[in-house]
C-alpha positions as a Markdown table, in Angstrom:
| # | Residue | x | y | z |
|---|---|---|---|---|
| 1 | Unk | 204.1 | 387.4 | 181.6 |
| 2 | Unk | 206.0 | 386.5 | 178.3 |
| 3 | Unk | 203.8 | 386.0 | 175.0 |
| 4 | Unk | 201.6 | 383.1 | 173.9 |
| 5 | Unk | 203.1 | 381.3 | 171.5 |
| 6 | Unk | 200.2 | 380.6 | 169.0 |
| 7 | Unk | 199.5 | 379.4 | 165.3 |
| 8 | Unk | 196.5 | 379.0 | 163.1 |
| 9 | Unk | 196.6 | 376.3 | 160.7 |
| 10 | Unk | 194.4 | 375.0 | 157.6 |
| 11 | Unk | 193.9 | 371.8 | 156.5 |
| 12 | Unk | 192.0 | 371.0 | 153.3 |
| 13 | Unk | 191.3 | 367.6 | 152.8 |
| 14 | Unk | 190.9 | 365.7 | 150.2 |
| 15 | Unk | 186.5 | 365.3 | 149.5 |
| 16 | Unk | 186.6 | 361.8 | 150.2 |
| 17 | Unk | 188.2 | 362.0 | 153.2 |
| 18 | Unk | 187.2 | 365.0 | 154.4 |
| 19 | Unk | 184.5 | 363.8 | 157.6 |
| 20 | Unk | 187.0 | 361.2 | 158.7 |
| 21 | Unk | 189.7 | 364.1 | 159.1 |
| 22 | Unk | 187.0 | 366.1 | 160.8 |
| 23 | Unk | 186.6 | 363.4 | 163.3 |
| 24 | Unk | 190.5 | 362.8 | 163.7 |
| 25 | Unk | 190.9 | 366.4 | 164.6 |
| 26 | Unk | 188.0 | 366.7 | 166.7 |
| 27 | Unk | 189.1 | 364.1 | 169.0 |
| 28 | Unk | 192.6 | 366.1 | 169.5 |
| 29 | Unk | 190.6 | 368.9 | 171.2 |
| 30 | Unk | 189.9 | 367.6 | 174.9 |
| 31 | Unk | 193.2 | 366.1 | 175.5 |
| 32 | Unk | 195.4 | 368.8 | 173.9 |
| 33 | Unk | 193.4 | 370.9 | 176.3 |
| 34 | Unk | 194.3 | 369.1 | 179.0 |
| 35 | Unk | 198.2 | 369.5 | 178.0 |
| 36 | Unk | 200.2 | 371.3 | 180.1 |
| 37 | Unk | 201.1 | 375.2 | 178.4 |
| 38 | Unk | 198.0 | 375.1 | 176.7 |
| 39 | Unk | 196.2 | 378.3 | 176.9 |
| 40 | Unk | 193.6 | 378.1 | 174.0 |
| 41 | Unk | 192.9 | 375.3 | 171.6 |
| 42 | Unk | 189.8 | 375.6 | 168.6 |
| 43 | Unk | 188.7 | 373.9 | 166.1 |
| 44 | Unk | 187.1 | 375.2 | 163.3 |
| 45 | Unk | 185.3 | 374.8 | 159.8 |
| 46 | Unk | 185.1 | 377.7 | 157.4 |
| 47 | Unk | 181.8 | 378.8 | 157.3 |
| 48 | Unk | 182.4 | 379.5 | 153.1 |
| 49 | Unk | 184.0 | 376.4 | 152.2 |
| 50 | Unk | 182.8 | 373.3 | 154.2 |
| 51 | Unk | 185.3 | 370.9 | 154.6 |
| 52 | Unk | 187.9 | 373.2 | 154.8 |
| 53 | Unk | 189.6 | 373.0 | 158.9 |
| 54 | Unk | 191.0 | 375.8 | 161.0 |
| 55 | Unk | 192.8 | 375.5 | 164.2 |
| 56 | Unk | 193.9 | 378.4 | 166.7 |
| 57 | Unk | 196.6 | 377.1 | 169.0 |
| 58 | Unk | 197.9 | 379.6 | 171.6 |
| 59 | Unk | 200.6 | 378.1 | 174.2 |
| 60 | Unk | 202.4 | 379.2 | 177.0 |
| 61 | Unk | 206.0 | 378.7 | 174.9 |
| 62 | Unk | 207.2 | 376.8 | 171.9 |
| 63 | Unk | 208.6 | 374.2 | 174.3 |
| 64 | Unk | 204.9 | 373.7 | 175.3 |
| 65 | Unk | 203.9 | 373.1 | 171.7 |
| 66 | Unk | 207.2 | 370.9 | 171.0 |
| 67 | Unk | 206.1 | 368.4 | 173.9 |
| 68 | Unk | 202.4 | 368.7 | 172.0 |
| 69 | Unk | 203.6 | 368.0 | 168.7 |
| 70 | Unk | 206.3 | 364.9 | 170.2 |
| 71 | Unk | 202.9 | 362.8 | 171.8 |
| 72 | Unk | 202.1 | 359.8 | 169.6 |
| 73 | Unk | 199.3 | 360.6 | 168.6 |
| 74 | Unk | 200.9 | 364.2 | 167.3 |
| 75 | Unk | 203.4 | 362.3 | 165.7 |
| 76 | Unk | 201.1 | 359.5 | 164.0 |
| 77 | Unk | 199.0 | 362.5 | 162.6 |
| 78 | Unk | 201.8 | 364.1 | 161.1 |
| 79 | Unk | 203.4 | 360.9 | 159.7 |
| 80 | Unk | 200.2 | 360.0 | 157.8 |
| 81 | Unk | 198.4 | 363.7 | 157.3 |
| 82 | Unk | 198.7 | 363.4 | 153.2 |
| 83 | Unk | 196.5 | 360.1 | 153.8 |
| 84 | Unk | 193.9 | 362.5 | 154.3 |
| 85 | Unk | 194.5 | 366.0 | 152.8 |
| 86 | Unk | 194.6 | 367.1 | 149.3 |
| 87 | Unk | 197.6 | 369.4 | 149.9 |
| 88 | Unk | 199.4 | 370.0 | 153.3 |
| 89 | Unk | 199.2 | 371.9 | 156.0 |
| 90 | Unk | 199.1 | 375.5 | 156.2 |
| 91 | Unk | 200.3 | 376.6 | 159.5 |
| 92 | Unk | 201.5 | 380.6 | 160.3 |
| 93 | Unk | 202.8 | 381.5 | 163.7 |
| 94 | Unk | 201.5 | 384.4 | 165.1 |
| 95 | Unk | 202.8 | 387.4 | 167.2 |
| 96 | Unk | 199.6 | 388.7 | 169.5 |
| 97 | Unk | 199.1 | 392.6 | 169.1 |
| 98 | Unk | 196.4 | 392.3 | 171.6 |
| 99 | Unk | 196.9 | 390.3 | 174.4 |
| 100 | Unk | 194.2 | 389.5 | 177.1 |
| 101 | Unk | 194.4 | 392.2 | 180.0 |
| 102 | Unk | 196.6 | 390.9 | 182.8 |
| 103 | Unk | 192.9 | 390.9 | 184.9 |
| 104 | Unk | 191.6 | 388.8 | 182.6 |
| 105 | Unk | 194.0 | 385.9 | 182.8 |
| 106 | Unk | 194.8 | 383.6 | 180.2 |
| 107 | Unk | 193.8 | 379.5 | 179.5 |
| 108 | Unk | 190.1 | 380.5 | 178.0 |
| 109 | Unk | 191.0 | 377.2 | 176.0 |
């Protein structure tokens, strides 16, 4: 099996904005786990700095996360994002050093 693709991204928004961004990307959660080539897909809030978001996005290619990041509501997000944050994304790729065991399977999600 070739390598999940995956990412981790941060998005500090800006204070008065930041529970309506929280909502936003909350309800991208179920359906992006519903996506096709979506292995694993978190939300997070750092536990220091409330109102600070993390995501961890692992997919089975980058194709996978092209289609993601080509559905409307993808797109609308990313068209208006600086509506709600006080300075854009930060999103790294990842290489995994240490995959799930074969046994294991992957799509935790």
């Amino acid at each position: 099996m070739t390598q999940p693709f995956t990412l981790v991204g941060i998005a500090r928004p800006r204070p008065e904005r930041a529970a309506e961004l929280k909502e936003l990307l909350l309800s991208f959660v179920e359906p992006t786990r519903r996506e096709p080539g979506c292995l694993e897909y978190h939300f997070h809030e750092d536990r220091d700095e409330p109102g600070v978001f993390v995501f961890y996005e692992a997919w089975r290619s980058r194709e996978d996360l092209d289609a993601h990041l080509a559905l409307p509501r993808m797109r609308d997000f990313w068209e208006r994002r600086m509506d709600y944050l006080a300075s854009d994304l930060e999103i790294r790729f990842l290489t995994m050093h240490s995959p799930y065991a074969a046994a294991e399977g992957l799509g935790r999600r």
